[in-house]
VOLUM-268260 format. One line per field, with one value per residue (C-alpha): x, y, z; residue in one letter. Coordinates in nm, 2 decimals. Each point is the difference from the previous one (the first is absolute). Layout:
REM residues N
X = [X, ...] .
Y = [Y, ...] .
Z = [Z, ...] .
res = [A, ...] .
***
This chain:
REM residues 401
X = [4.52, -0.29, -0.02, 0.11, 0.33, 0.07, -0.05, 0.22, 0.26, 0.03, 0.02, 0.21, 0.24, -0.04, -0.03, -0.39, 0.07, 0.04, -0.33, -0.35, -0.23, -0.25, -0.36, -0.01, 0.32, -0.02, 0.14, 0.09, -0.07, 0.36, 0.23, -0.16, -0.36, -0.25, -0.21, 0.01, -0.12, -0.06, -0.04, -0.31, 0.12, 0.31, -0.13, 0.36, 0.03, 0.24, 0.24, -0.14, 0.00, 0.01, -0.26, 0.17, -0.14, -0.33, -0.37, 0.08, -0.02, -0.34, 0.27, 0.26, -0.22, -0.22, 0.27, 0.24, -0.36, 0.03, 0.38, -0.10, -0.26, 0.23, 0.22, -0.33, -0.12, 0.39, 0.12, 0.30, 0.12, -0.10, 0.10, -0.28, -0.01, -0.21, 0.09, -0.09, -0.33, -0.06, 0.12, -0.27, -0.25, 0.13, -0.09, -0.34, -0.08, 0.12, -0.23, -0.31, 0.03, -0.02, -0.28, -0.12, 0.06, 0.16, -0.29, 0.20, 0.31, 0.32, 0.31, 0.26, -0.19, -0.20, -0.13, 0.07, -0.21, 0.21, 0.26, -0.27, -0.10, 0.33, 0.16, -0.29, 0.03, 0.36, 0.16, 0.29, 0.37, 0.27, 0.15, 0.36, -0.19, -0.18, 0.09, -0.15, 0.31, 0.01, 0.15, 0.30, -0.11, 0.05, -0.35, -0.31, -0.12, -0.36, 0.00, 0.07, -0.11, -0.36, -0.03, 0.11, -0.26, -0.26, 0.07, 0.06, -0.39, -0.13, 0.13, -0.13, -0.36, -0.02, 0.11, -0.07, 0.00, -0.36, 0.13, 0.25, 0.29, 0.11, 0.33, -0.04, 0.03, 0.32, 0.10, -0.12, 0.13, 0.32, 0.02, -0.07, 0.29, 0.23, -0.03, -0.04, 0.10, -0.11, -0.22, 0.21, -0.15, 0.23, 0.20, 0.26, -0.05, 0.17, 0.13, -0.31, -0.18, -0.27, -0.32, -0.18, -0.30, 0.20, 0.19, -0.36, -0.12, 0.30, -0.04, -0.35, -0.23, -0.34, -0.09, -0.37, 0.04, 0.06, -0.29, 0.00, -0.17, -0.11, -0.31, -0.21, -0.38, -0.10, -0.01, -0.17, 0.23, 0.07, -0.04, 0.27, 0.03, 0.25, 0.23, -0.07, 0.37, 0.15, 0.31, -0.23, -0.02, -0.06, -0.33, 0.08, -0.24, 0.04, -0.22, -0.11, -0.03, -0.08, 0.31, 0.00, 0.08, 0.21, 0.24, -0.07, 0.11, 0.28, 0.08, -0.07, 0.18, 0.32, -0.01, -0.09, 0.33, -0.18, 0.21, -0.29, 0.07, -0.11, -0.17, -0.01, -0.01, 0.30, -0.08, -0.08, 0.18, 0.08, 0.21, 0.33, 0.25, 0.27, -0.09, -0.13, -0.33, -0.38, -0.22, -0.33, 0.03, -0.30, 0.20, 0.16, 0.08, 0.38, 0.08, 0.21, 0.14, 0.33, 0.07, -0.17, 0.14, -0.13, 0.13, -0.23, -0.31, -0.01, 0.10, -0.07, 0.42, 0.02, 0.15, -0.27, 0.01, -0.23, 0.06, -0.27, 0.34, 0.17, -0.24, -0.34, -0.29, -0.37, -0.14, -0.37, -0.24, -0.06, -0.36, -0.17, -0.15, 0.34, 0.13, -0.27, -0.01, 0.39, -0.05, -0.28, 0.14, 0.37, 0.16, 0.07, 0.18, 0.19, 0.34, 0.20, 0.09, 0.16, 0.06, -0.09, 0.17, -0.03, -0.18, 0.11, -0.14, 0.14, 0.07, -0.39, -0.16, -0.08, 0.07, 0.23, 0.06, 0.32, 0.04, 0.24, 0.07, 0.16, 0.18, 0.30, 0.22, 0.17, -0.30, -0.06, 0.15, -0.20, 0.14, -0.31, -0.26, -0.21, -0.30, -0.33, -0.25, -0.32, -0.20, 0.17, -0.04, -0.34, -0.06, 0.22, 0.00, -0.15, 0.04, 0.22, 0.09, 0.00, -0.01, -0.40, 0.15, 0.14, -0.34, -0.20, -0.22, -0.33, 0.11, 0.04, -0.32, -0.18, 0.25, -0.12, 0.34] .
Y = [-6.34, -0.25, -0.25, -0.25, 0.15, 0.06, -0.39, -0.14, 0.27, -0.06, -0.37, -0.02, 0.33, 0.14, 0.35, 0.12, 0.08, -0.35, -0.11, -0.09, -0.07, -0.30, -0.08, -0.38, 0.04, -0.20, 0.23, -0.06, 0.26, -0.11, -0.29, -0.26, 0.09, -0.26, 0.27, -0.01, 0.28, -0.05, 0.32, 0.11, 0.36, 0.23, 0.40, 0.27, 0.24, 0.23, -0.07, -0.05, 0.33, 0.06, 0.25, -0.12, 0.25, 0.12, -0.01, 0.01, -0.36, 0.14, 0.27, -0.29, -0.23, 0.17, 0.15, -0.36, -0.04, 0.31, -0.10, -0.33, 0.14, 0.21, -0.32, -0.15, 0.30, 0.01, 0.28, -0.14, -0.03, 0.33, 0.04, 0.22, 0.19, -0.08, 0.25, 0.27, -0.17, 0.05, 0.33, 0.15, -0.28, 0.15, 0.36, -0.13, -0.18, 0.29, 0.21, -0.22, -0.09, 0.37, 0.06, -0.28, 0.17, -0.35, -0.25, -0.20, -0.24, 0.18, -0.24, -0.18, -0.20, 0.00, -0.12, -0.18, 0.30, 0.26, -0.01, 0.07, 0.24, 0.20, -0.17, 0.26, 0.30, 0.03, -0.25, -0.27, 0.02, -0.30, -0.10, 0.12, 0.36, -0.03, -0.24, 0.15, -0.09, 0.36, -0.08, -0.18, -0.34, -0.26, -0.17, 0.11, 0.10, 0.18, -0.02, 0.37, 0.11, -0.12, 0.08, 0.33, 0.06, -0.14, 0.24, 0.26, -0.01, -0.05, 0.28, 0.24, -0.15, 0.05, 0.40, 0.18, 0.32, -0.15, 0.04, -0.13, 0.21, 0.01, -0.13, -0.35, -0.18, 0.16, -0.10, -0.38, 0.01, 0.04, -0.26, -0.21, 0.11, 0.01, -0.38, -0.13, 0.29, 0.30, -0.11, 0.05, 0.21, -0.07, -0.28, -0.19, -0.38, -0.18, 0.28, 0.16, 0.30, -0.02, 0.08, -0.22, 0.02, -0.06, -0.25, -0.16, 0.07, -0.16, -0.36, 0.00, -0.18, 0.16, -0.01, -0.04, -0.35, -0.13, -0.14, -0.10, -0.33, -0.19, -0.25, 0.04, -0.03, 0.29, 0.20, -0.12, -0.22, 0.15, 0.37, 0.17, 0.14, 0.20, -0.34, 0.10, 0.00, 0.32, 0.00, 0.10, 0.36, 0.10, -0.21, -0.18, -0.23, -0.38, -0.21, -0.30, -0.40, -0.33, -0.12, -0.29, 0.30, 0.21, -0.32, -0.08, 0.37, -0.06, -0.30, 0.14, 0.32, -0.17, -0.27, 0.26, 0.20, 0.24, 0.04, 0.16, 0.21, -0.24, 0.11, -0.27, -0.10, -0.07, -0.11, -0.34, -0.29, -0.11, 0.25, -0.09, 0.25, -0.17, -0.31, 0.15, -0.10, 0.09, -0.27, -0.07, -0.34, -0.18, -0.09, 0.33, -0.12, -0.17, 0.40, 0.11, 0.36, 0.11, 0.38, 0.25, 0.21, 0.35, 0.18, -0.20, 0.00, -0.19, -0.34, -0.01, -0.04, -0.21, -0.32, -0.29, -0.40, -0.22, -0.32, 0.20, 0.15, -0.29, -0.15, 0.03, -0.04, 0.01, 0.37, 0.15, 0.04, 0.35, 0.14, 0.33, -0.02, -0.04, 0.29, 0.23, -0.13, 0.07, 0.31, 0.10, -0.10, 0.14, -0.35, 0.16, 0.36, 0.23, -0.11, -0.02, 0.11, -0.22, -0.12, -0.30, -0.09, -0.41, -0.29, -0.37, -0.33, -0.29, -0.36, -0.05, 0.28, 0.26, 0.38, 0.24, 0.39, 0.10, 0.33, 0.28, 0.15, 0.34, -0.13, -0.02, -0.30, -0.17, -0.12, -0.33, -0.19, 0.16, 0.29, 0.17, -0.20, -0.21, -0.24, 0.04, -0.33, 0.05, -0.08, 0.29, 0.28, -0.10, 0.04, 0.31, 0.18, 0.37, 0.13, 0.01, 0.28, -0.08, 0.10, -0.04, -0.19, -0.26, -0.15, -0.23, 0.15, -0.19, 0.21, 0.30, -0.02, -0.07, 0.29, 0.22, 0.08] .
Z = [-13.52, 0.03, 0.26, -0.24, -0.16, 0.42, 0.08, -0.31, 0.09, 0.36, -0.08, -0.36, 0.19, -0.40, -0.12, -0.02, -0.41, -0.05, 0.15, -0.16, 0.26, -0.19, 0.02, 0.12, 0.22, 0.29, 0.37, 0.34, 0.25, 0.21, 0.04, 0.17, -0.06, -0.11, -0.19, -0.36, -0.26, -0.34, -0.17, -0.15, -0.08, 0.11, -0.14, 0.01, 0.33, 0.09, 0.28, 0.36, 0.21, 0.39, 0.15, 0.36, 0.25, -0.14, -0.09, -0.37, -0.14, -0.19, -0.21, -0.05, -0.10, -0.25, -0.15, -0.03, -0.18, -0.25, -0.03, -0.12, -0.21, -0.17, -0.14, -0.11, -0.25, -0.11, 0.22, 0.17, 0.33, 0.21, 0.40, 0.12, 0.31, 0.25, 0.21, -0.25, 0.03, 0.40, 0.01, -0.22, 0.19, 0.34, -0.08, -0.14, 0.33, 0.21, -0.20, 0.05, 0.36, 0.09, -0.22, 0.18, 0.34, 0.04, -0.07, -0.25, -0.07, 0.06, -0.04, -0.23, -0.12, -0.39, -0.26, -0.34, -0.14, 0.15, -0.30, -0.26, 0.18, 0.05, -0.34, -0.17, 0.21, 0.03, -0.16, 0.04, 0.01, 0.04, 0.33, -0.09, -0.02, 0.32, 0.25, 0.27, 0.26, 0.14, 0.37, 0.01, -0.07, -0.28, 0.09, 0.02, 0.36, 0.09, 0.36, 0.08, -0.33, 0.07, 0.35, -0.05, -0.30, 0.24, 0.29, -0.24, -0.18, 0.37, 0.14, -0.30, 0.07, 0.35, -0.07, 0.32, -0.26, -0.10, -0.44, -0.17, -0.13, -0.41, 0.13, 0.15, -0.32, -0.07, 0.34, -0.09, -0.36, 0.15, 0.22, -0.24, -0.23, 0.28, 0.02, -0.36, -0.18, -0.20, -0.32, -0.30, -0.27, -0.24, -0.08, -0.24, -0.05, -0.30, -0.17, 0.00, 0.17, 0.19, 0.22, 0.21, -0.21, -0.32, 0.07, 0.16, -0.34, -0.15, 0.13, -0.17, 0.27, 0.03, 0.34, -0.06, -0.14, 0.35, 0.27, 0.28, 0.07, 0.34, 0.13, 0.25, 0.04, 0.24, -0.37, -0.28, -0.30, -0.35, 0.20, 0.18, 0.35, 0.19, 0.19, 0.35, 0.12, 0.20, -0.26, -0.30, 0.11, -0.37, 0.02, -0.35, -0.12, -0.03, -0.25, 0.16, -0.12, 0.19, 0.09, -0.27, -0.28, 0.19, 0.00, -0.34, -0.07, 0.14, -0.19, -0.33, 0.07, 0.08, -0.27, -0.28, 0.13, 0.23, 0.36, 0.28, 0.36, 0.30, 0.29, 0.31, 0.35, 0.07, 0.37, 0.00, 0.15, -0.35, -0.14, 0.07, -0.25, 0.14, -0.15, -0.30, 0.01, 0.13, 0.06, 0.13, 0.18, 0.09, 0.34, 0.10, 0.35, -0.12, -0.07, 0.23, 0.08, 0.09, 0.10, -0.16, -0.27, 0.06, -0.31, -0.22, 0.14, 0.36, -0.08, -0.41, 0.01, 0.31, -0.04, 0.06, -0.06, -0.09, -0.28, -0.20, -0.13, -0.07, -0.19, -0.13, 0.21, -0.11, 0.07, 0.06, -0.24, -0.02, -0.08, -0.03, 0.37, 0.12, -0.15, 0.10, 0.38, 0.00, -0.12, 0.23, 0.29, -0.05, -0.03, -0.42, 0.08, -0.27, 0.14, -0.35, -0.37, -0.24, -0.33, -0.15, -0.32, -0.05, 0.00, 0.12, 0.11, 0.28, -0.07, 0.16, -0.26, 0.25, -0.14, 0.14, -0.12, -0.06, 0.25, -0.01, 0.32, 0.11, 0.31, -0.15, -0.17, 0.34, 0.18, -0.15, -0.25, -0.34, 0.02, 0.13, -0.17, 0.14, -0.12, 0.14, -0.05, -0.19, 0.31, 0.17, -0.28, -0.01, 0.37, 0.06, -0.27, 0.03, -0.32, -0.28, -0.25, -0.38, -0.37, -0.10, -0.35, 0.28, 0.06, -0.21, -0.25, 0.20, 0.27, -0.11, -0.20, 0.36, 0.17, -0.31, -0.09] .
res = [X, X, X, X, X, X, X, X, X, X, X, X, X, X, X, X, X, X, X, X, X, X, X, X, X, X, X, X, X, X, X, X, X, X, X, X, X, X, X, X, X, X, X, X, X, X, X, X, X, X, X, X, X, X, X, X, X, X, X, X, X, X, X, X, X, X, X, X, X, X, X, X, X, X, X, X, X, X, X, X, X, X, X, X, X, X, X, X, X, X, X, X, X, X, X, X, X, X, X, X, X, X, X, X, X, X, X, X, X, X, X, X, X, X, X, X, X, X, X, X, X, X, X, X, X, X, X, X, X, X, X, X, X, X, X, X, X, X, X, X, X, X, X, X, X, X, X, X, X, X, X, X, X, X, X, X, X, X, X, X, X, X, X, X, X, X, X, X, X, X, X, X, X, X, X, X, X, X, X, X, X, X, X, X, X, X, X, X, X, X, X, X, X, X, X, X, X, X, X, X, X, X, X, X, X, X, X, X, X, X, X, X, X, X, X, X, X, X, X, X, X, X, X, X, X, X, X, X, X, X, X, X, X, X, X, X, X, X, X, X, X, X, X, X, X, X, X, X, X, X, X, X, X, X, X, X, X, X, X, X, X, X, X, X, X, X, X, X, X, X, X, X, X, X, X, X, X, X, X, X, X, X, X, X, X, X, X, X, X, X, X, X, X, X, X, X, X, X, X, X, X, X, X, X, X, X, X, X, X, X, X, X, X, X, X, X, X, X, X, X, X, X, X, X, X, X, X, X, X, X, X, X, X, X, X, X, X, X, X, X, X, X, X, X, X, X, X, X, X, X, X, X, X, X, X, X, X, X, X, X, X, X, X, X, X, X, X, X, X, X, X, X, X, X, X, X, X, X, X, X, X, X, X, X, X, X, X, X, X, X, X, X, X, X, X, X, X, X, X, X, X] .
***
């Protein structure tokens, strides 16, 4: 369900069936609001998910991106498993940290590129095949899990024995199952039979039509580099533009039907999810903080005041300096994978993304959406994750795609 088809239904209390979510509609983000949307474009996602306890917003969010993929080439609806996903990326990590003798990222956290990566070495299944709740719980919950995977790769590096045995992967590997559950091999979904690598082949994406794409100037533009952020332990590549065309990407992608994976800072003063919104105020002093909300990211889900979400205030200009002094100086850090799927405008003009989150549907009042201002996507935005036939053909031409 879009953001859209969620407002009307929360407000009309009518069945989602019945619902056609309309370029041109005019929203409210909650009763008593003086913000007003007009909407530019509203793209089909599947249902909001909950990662709760864990690192893993880059495996929900890329694949709420696939999902949404899959209804635009005609596909259907598809729950994948993103636990399926970090499994396999867990017993990757394990394997390279050692090699390593420790000198690299070990931890929950990923990137968009992971799925590729493990979508064409093993495969894909759906969620009702592998839900990876192996340990009593109905949410999701990686505490133990991940400090036990820590301690465990730790303690085969430091080996007193001077060599590693052929054993401690099997040792690892079944940790891993023991939480989230053994791999399937085989599988029926739909009244069919399947592998994970056929029924990957089945849903007919090919994973080498997606890129990465990001802007910064430590690495020359139209090139790519590897995005200098501990989470991309694969070392993927990013093509990078001026800032000005990675938001007209974005743009063009979501008004010629093309949904894209977010990556963002989701640290700033202005991103309130309760509210539904992340700003960029030019006066961020009226923000107040109240509590911190430790299960998403220090006080991302904290609840914080300010009229700059009651009503629209004029926010910073954003420019290419900016973004590389935030990002230099750690003020712009990997915090968070999302989803954006639409496009809208407030009653003064200003832009705002339409953002699909993976904290679940109770936090705010969108159902787990949000919107995120132009100024602040252009600011925060680390890098998103896209089909290459989403970008303008100018683009491309200067990408050489």
């Amino acid at each position: 369900m879009n953001l859209l088809k969620y407002i009307t239904l929360a407000a009309a209390a009518l069945t989602a069936a019945h619902l056609t979510a309309q370029d041109g509609e005019t929203i409210k983000l909650k009763e008593g609001s003086k913000y007003e949307f007009t909407v530019i474009k509203d793209l089909e996602a599947t249902p909001v998910q909950n990662q709760f306890r864990t690192g893993t917003c880059w495996s929900f969010s890329a694949l709420a991106y696939f999902e949404s993929e899959l209804i635009r080439t005609g596909k259907g609806e598809h729950n994948l498993s993103e636990m399926y996903v970090v499994n396999h990326t867990y017993r990757e990590k394990a394997d390279r940290y050692v090699r390593m003798h420790g000198h690299t990222n070990f931890g929950a956290g990923g990137a968009f590129a992971d799925i590729p990566h493990v979508w064409k070495r093993y495969g894909i299944v759906p969620e009702e095949v592998y839900s990876g709740l192996n340990y009593g719980s109905e949410t999701h919950n990686h505490a133990e899990l991940d400090a036990v995977l820590k301690a465990y790769v730790d303690a085969v590096i430091e080996n007193k024995q001077k060599s590693l045995t052929p054993r401690w992967k099997d040792g690892y590997n079944a940790v891993v199952d023991a939480y989230l559950g053994a791999l399937p091999e085989k599988f029926e979904y739909r009244g069919e039979q399947y592998t994970p690598k056929s029924y990957a082949e089945s849903l007919g994406l090919d994973m080498d039509d997606y890129i990465s794409i990001t802007s910064y100037t430590h690495h020359p533009f139209y090139e790519t580099f590897m995005l200098e952020i501990p989470d991309n332990w694969l070392h993927v590549h990013s093509y990078n533009l001026p800032i000005d065309e990675l938001t007209e990407v974005m743009e063009h992608a979501l008004m010629n039907g093309h949904t894209f994976a977010w990556g963002a800072d989701v640290s700033e003063k202005g991103f309130a999810f309760r509210e539904g919104l992340a700003i960029l105020p030019e006066d961020e002093s009226t923000i107040q903080v109240k509590g911190r909300d430790n299960v998403h990211f220090s006080d991302a889900g904290a609840e914080k005041v300010s009229n700059a979400f009651e009503e629209p205030v004029k926010q910073r200009t954003v420019t290419q300096s900016m973004r590389q002094e935030q990002f230099d100086n750690w003020q712009t850090t990997d915090d968070h994978g999302m989803q954006i799927t639409g496009l809208v405008k407030d009653q003064n003009g200003d832009k705002y993304f339409t953002v699909k989150n993976s904290w679940g549907t109770g936090h705010n009042d969108l159902g787990g959406y949000f919107l995120a201002s132009e100024a602040y996507v252009r600011l925060k935005t680390m890098n998103i994750f896209i089909h290459k036939d989403a970008l303008p053909k100018g683009i491309a031409k200067k990408l050489r795609l």
